[in-house]
N, C-alpha and C positions, 0 to 999 in steps of 0.2 A: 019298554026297556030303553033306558035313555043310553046313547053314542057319546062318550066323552073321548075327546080326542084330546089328547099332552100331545103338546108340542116342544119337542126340547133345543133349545138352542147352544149350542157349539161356541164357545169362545176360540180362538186361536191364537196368541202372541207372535209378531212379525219383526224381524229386525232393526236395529239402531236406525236412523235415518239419518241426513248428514249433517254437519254442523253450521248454526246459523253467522248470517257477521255478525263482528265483533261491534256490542254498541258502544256510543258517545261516551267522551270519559266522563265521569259526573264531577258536579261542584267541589274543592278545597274545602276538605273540612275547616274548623276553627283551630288555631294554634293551641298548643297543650300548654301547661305552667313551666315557668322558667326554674331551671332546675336550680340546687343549691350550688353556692360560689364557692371553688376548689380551692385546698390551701394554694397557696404562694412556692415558688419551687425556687431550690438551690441558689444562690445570687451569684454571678457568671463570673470572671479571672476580670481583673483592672484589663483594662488598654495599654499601649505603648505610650507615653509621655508623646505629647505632642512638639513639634519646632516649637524654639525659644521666641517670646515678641521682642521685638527691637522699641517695642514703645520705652520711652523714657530716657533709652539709653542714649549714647551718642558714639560720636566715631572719633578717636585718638590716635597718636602713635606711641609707640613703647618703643622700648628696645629687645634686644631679644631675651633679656630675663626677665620681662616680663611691666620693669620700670615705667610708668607714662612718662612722655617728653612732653605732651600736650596737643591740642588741636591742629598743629603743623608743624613743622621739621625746625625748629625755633628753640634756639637757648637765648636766655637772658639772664645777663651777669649778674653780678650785685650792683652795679654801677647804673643797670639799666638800661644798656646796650642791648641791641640785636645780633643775634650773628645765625648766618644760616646755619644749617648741619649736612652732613656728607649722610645719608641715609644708608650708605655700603658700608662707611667706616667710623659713622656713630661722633666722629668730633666735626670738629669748626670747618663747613668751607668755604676757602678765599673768597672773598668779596671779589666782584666784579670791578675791574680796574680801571679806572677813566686816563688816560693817559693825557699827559699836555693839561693847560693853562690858559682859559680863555681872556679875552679884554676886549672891552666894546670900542677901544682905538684900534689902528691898521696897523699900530707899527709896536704892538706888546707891550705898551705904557698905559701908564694907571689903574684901574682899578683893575687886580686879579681876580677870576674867577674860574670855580673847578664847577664839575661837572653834579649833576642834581640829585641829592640824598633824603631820604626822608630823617628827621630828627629821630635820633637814638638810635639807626639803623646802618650797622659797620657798613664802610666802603676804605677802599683801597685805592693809593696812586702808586708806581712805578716813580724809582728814583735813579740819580743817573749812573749810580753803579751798582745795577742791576737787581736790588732789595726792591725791595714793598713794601712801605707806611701805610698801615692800616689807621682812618681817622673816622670822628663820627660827629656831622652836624650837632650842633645847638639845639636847645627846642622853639630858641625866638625868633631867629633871622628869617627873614623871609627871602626868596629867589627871586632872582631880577633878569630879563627875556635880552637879550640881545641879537643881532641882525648880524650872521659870519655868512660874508661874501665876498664877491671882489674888491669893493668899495670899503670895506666897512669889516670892524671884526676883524679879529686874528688871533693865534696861537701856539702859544711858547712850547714846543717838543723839549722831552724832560733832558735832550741833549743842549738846550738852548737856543734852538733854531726855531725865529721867527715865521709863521707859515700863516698865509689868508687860504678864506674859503673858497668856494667856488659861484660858478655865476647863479646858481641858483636862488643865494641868499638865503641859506637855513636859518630859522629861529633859534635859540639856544638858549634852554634857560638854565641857568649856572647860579652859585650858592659863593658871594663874597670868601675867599680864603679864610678870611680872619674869624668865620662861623666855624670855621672842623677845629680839632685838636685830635692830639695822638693817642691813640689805645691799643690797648697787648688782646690777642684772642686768648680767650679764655681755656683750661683742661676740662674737659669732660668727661665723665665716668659712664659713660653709657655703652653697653656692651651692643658691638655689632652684631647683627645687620638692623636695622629699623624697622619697623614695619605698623599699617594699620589695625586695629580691631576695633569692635564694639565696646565697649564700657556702661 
């Protein structure tokens, strides 16, 4: 009688164990397809106008309604004359006044000479009861340089009083009398105050 022996074996199940590390991160896959291009959205409000360019323009004076006078505080007649302008009160101001009468003798003989104007550009003498002759150079004469010192040169005071220069011996260049002639200033319609702007 044969002995057979079963042997039976037992399994058991045993708890979790613990967690291993964490491995390498792996390779970047490949990029996926680019997706489809979205409409176009809403078109945004204009900007604010930007500062005006000054290209082309240039710089003037007006008056204060707005008139140009021109490139500088300058009226010119019908005549052709110069006269400056009072930029506070918009008309003619006085020429600068050259007072006295020069002569390249010591003792105020021969030849008269006033004092240097540019052609068509008013100037003004002082006369001896107390008015103003406004006169304005020729456009042909030319100026002639004289030597007012002790020696040399002199000058007729609009009272008539002979006077020489000093010892320095100023140059003086002066403009024959017989080049100016008399002129009236001009009215002018330009409302004050003057002022520059752009154009």
């Amino acid at each position: 009688m044969l002995s057979m022996v079963v042997m039976f074996a037992v399994s058991c199940t045993g708890g979790a164990g613990a967690a291993g590390q964490k491995g390498d991160t792996g390779a970047q896959g490949p990029a996926g397809p680019q997706g489809e291009r979205g409409e176009p959205g809403a078109r945004g409000e204009q900007g604010a106008p930007g500062p005006a360019s000054n290209a082309g323009r240039i710089v003037v004076w007006v008056d204060a309604a707005g008139t140009v006078v021109g490139p500088e505080p300058v009226f010119i007649d019908d005549a052709g004359v110069q006269w400056a302008l009072d930029a506070e009160l918009g008309g003619v101001k006085p020429p600068a006044v050259y007072e006295g009468v020069f002569f390249a003798s010591n003792d105020c003989t021969g030849q008269a000479l006033r004092g240097g104007y540019a052609p068509r550009v008013a100037g003004a003498l002082p006369l001896a009861d107390g008015g103003t002759q406004f006169i304005v150079r020729d456009d042909s004469t030319q100026a002639v340089t004289i030597t007012y010192g002790l020696s040399t040169g002199s000058m007729r005071q609009i009272d008539g009083y002979c006077t020489f220069g000093n010892s320095f011996n100023q140059r003086v260049t002066a403009i024959p009398v017989e080049a100016f002639r008399e002129v009236r200033p001009p009215i002018t319609s330009f409302v004050p105050p003057l002022r520059k702007e752009w154009r």
